[in-house]
C-alpha positions in Angstrom: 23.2 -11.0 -10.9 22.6 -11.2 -6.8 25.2 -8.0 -6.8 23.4 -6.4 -9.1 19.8 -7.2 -7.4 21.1 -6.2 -3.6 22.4 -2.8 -5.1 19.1 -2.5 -6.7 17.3 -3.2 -3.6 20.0 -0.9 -1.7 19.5 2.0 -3.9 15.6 2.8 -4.5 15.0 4.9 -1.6 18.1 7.1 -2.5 19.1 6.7 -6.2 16.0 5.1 -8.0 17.7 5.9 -11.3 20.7 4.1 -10.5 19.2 1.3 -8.6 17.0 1.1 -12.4 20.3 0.3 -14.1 21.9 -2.2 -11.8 17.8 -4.0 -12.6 18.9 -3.8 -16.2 22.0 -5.3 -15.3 20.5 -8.0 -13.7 17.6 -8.4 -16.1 20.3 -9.0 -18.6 21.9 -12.0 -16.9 18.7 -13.6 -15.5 15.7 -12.6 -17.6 13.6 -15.9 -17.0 13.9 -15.1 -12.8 11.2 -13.6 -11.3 12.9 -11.7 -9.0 14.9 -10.0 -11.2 11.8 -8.9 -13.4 10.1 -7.7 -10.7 12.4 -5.7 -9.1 13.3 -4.4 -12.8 9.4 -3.2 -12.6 9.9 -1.4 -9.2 12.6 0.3 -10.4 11.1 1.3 -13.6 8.0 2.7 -11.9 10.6 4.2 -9.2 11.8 6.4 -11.9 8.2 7.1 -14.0 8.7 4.7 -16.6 4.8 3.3 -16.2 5.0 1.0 -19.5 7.7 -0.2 -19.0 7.1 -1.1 -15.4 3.9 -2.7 -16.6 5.3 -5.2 -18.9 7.7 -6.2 -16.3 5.0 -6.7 -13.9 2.9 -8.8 -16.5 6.1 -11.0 -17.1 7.0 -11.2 -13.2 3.6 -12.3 -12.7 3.4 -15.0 -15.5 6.6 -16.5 -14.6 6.0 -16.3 -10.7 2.0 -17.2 -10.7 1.6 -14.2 -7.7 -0.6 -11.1 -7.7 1.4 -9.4 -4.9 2.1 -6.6 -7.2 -1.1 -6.4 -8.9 -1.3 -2.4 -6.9 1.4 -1.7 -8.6 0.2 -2.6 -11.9 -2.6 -0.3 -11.4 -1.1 2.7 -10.5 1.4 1.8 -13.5 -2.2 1.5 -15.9 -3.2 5.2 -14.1 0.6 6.7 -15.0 0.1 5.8 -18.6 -2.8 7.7 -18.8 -5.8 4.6 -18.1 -7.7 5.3 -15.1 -10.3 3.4 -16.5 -7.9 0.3 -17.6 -6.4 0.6 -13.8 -9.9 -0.1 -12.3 -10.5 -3.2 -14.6 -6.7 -4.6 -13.7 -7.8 -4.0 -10.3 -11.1 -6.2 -10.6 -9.4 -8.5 -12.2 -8.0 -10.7 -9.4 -10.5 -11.6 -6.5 -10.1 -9.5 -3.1 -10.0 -12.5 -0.8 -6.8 -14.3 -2.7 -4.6 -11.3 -1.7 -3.2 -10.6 1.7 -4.2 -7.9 3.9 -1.4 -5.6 2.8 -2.0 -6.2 -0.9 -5.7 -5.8 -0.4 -5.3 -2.2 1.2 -2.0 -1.1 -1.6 -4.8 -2.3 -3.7 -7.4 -0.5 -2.7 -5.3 2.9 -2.1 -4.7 2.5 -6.0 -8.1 2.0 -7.3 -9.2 5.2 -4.9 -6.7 7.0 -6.9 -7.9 5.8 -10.1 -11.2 6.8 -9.4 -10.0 10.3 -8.4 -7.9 10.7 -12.1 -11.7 9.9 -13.3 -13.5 13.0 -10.8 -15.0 10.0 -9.0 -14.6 11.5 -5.5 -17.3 9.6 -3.8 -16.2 6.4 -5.4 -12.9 6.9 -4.2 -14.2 7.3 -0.6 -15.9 4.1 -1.1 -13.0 2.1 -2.5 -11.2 3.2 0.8 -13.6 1.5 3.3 -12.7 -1.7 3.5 -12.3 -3.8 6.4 -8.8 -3.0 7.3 -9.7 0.5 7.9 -10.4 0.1 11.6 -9.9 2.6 13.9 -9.7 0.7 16.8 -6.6 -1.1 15.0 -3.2 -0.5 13.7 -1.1 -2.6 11.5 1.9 -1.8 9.7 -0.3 -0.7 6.8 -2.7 1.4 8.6 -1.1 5.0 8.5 -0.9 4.9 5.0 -4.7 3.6 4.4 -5.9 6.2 7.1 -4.0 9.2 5.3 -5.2 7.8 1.8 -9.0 8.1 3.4 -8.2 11.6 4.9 -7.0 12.8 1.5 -10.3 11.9 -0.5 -12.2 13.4 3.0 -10.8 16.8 2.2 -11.2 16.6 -1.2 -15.0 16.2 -0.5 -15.0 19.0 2.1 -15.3 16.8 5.1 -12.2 18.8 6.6 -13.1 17.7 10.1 -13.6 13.9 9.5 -10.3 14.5 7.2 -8.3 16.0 10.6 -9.6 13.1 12.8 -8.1 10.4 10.5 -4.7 11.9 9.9 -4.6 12.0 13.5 -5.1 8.4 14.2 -2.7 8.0 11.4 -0.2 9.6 13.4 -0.7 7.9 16.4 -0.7 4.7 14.4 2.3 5.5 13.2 4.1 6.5 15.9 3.0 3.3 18.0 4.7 1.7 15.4 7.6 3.3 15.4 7.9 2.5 18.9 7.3 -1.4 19.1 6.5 -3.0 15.7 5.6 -6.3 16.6 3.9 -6.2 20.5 0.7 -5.3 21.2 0.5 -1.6 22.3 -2.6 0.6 23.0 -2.2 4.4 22.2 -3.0 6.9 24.5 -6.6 8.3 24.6 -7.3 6.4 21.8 -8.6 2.6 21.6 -5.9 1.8 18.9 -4.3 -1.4 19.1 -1.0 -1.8 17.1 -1.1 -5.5 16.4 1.6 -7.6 14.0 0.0 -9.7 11.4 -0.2 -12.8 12.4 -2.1 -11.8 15.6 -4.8 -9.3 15.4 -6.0 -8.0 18.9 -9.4 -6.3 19.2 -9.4 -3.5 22.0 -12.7 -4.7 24.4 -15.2 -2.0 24.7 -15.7 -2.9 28.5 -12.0 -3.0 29.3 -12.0 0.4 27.2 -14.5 2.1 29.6 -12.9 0.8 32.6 -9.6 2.5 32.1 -11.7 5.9 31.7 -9.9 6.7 28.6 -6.7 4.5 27.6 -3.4 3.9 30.1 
């Protein structure tokens, strides 16, 4: 079952249709583990199988108690066809129980939920939460800052739209760079911070370096 679940794991990014039968394999041995139900719904999603990726999600989460996939589930509830469905799994579970990460895959999925329904603005809104700093760069940030630059186009705010896809690539490639220090990005105030210690670039200090270093 491990063999099966590391070749899994090795094979998503690659192979998602093979890595989906070495889950089966797995599944087969170890049902009752979480693990192996959860990584059998990653892999069933992986290859567009939304239903069955959403009963493997409900069953990871019953047996494991967590709601660390609960992103997932919505965008599974959006690729069967249930936008609508997707936003009420997404309100389902209390913001502040889920970690930073979750909270932003979370919101990414709900703002595409609200676009399958023509909600444009709402998907905007969905989007501004508080990890969407500017000033700030986790490991998470380029994808939240290109997910808000998407629905920005979509309404016509081109420019707005351009200015977040570039801090996303400066985010990004900070991060490439050094993912756990503390680095500020050039010309911009961003500070690429690791989880566990979030750094706020000081507006004094800011002004005082006439720019960034």
């Amino acid at each position: 079952m491990a063999r099966h679940l590391a070749r899994a794991s090795q094979l998503i990014g690659e192979d998602p249709e093979l890595a989906h039968r070495h889950a089966l394999a797995a599944a087969r041995r170890a049902g009752r583990i979480a693990i192996v139900r959860e990584t059998l719904a990653i892999t069933a999603y992986e290859t567009g199988d939304f239903a069955l990726a959403l009963r493997e999600l409900r069953t990871y989460r019953r047996i494991s108690g967590k709601n660390d996939q609960l992103p997932l589930m919505v965008d599974s509830e959006r690729g069967v066809g249930r936008p609508d469905r997707a936003l009420e799994e997404g309100r389902s579970v209390p913001r502040s129980e889920l970690s930073n990460d979750v909270q932003v895959a979370l919101a990414i999925a709900m703002s595409g939920a609200r676009l399958d329904l023509g909600q444009t603005d709402a998907a905007l809104a969905e989007l501004e939460i508080p990890q969407l700093d500017r000033r700030r760069a986790f490991s998470y940030s380029p994808t939240l800052f290109d997910a808000y630059a998407t629905v920005l186009e979509d309404l016509d705010r081109s420019a707005e739209a351009a200015e977040w896809r570039d801090l996303a690539e400066r985010a990004r490639d900070a991060l490439g760079q050094n993912d756990e220090d503390v680095m500020v990005v050039d010309d911009e105030d961003v500070v690429v911070v690791d989880e566990d210690d979030v750094v706020v670039a000081d507006d004094e200090a800011s002004e005082g370096r006439g720019g960034g270093e």
